[in-house]
C-alpha positions in Angstrom: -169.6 90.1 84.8 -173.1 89.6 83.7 -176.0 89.9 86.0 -178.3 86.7 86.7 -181.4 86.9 85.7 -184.2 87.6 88.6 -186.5 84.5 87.5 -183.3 82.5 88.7 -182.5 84.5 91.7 -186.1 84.6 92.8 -186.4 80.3 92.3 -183.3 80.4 94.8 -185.4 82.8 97.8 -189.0 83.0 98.8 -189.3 87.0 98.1 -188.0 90.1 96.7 -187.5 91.5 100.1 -185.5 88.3 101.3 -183.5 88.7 97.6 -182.5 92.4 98.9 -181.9 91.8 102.5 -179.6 89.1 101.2 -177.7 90.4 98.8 -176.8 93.5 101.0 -175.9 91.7 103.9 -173.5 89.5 101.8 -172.1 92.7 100.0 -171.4 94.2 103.4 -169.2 91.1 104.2 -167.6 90.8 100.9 -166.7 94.9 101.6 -165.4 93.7 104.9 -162.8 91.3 103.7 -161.6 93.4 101.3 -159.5 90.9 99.5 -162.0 89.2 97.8 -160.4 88.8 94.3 -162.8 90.0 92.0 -163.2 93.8 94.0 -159.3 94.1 92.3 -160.7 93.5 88.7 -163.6 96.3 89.7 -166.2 94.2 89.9 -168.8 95.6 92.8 -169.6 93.5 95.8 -173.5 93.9 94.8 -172.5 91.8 91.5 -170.5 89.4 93.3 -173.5 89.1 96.0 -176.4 88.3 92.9 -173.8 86.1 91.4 -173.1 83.9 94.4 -176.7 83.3 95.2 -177.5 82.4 91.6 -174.8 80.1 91.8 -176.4 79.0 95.5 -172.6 79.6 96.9 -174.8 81.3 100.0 -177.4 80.0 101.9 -179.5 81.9 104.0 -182.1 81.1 106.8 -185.5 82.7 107.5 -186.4 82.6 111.5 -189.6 83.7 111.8 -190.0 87.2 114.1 -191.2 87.1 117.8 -194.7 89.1 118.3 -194.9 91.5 121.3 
């Protein structure tokens, strides 16, 4: 599987640090389910994550943090 490139995966988020926190938190799910089909043709959940969200398979949703 070939990894997307980051000009399109940064159009599709507003920072690097959203790109990261994304893609981990999708990777962690995809580990979870364990039956994805592309973890049986060794393909790693990281790769599946990038490739879903340059695809725009995943949205996400930035809530802004409450200031003590």
């Amino acid at each position: 599987m070939k990894q997307p490139s980051l000009d399109v995966l940064m159009s599709k988020v507003d920072s690097k640090y959203t790109l990261v926190k994304v893609v981990a938190k999708r990777a962690r799910m995809i580990m979870e389910e364990a039956k994805h089909e592309d973890l049986a043709k060794g393909v790693k959940p990281v790769s599946i994550s990038l490739e879903e969200i340059s695809h725009s398979d995943i949205n996400y949703e930035c809530t802004p943090e409450e200031s003590i």
